[in-house]
Structures are given as C-alpha cells and as structure tokens.
C-alpha positions as CSV (number, residue, x, y, z in Angstrom):
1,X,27.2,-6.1,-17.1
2,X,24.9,-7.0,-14.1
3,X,26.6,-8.2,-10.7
4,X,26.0,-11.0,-8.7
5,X,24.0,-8.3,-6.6
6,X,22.4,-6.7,-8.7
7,X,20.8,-9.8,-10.0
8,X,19.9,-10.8,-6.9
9,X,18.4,-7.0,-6.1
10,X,16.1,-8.0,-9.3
11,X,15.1,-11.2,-8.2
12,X,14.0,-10.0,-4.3
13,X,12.8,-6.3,-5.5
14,X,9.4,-5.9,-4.5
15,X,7.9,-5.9,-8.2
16,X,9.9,-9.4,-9.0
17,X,8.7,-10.9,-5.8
18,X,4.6,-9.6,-6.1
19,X,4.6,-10.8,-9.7
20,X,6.0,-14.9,-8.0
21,X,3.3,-14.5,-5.5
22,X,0.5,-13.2,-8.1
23,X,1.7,-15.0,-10.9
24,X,-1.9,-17.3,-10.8
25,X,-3.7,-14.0,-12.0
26,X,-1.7,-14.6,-15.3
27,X,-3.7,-17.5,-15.9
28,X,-6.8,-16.0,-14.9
29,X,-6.5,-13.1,-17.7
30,X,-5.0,-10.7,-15.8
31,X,-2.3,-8.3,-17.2
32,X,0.5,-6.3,-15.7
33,X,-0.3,-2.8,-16.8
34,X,2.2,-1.0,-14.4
35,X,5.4,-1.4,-12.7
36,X,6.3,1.0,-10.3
37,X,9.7,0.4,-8.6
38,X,9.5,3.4,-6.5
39,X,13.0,5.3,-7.3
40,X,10.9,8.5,-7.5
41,X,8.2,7.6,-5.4
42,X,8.5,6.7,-2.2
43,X,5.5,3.9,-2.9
44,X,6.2,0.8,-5.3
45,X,3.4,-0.9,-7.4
46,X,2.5,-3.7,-9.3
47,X,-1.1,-3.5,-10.6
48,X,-3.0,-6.4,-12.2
49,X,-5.8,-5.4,-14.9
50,X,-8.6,-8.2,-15.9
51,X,-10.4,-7.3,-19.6
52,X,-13.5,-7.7,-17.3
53,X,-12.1,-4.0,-15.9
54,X,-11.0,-5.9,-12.4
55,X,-7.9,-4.3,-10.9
56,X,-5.2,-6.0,-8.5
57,X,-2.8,-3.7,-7.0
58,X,0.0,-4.8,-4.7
59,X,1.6,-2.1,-3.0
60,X,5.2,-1.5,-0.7
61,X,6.2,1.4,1.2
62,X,9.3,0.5,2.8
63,X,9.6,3.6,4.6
64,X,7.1,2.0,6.7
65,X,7.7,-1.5,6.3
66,X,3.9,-1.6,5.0
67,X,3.3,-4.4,1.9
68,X,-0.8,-4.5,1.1
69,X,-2.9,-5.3,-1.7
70,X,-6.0,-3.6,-2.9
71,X,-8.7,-5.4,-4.9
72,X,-11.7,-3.5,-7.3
73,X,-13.2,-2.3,-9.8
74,X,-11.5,-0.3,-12.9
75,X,-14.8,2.1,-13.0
76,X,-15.1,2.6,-8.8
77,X,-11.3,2.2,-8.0
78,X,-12.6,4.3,-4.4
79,X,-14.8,1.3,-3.2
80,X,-11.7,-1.2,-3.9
81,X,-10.8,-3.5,-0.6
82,X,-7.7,-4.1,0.5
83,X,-6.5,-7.6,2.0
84,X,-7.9,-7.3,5.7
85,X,-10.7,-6.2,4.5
86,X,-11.4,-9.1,2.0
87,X,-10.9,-11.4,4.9
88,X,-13.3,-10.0,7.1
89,X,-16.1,-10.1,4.4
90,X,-15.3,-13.9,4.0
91,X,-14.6,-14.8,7.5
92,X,-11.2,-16.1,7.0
93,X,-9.2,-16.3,10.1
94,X,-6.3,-13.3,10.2
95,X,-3.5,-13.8,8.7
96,X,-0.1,-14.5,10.4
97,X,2.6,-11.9,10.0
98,X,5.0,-13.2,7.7
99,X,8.5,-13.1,8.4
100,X,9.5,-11.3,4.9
101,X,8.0,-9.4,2.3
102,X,8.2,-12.3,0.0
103,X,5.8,-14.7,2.9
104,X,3.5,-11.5,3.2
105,X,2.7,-11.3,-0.8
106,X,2.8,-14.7,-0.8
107,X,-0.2,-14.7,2.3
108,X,-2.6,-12.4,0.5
109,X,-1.8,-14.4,-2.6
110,X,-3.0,-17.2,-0.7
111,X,-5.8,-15.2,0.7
112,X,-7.4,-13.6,-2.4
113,X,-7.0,-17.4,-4.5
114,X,-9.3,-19.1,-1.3
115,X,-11.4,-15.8,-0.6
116,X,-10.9,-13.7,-3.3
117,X,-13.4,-15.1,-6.4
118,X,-15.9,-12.2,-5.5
119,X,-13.6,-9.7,-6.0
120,X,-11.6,-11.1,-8.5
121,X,-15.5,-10.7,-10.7
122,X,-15.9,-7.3,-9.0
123,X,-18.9,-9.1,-7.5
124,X,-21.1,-5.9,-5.9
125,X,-22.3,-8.3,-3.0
126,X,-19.1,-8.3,-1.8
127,X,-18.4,-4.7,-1.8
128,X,-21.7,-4.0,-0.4
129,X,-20.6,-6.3,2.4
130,X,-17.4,-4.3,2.9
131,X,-19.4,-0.6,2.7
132,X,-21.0,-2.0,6.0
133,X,-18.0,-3.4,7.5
134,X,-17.0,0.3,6.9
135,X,-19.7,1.6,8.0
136,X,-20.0,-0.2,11.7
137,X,-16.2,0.2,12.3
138,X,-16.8,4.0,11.6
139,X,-19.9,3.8,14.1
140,X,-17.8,2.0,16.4
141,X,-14.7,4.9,16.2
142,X,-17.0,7.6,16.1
143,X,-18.4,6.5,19.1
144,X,-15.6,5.9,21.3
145,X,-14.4,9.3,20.1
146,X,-17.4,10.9,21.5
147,X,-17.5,9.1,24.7
C-alpha cells in the first residue's frame, strides 16, 4: 500500500518531475530509454533517445544540489552540450536560478524548446560553435593560469 508520502515522494522525485518538464520531447519522438533514480548511485538520470540517434539527458546530484541537462549525439555522446552551453551558442540571456528543482527543469525545458532545434537535429554547426566556445574559454583559463 503506498502512503500519502510516498506518493508524493513519486510525484516530486527527480525522474517524475524531469519527465513534467521534458514531457514536449514525447511529442517530438523522443523515448525514455533510462531511468536512473540514484539509490545506488549517487547521480539520478533521465535520458531522452530520438530514432534520429539524438540523446537528452537530464541529470541531479543532490549531494551537490547540481540539476543539468546534456544535449548530443548517440554516435559522439563526448561533444554533447550541456544547458549553459546551448545558451551561449544561441545568445539567450542566462537563465535565472530557480527556486526548486522542479523551476530549474522546467528553465532548461524552456531553454532547449526556444534554443534548442539545433541540438535537438544534432545539427554539427551548432557543436562546431560550442568546440570554439570551448576552445576560447580554455585560451582564456590557460592564460590567466600562466600569468
């Protein structure tokens, strides 16, 4: 028999609240092909697959109160952006903070449905784009590092 609480614990865990914010990638083709809820792993996931081999992963470590998203290819899942990233390559203003987990899914929700058509097609302009956003914030680092 499931408790008050533990229904609500299923309705606010991380995995029930990404697939609310996400739920738009349904539409788009997307399938959920994993679930992670993080009882042995000290990470949770909810990944998105597309049958055009485009992966969405929305990740939560609460031992550091972190919630991000990571956006690629299935076939180069190392050149994948993640959600600050994907704003800076389409010159969105930064996102606010939000108050919950629930307003920060539903942010980069928000985020990758304005900004994110690119990388929802695995676009390689767009990646190319972030390899040199990479590459001048590691110029910029390795520089003051040196200095």
């Amino acid at each position: 028999m499931v408790t008050g609480d533990e229904e609500e614990d299923s309705q606010t865990s991380f995995p029930a609240l990404a697939q609310s914010a996400f739920g738009f990638l349904i539409d788009l083709g997307f399938t959920i092909v994993s679930l992670d809820h993080g009882s042995a792993s000290p990470v949770q996931r909810v990944r998105y697959e597309s049958p055009a081999g485009v992966f969405v992963e929305l990740i939560h470590v609460p031992r550091e109160a972190h919630t991000g998203m990571r956006v690629g290819s299935i076939g180069a899942p190392r050149d994948a952006i993640n959600e600050v990233e994907l704003r800076l390559a389409s010159g969105s203003p930064e996102l606010p903070r939000g108050s919950t987990q629930a307003d920060e899914l539903n942010l980069m929700a928000a985020l990758l449905q304005l900004h994110g058509d690119q990388a929802l097609r695995a676009d390689p302009g767009l990646f190319h784009r972030v390899a040199e956003l990479r590459r001048v914030y590691t110029e910029r680092f390795t520089a003051r590092r040196d200095e």
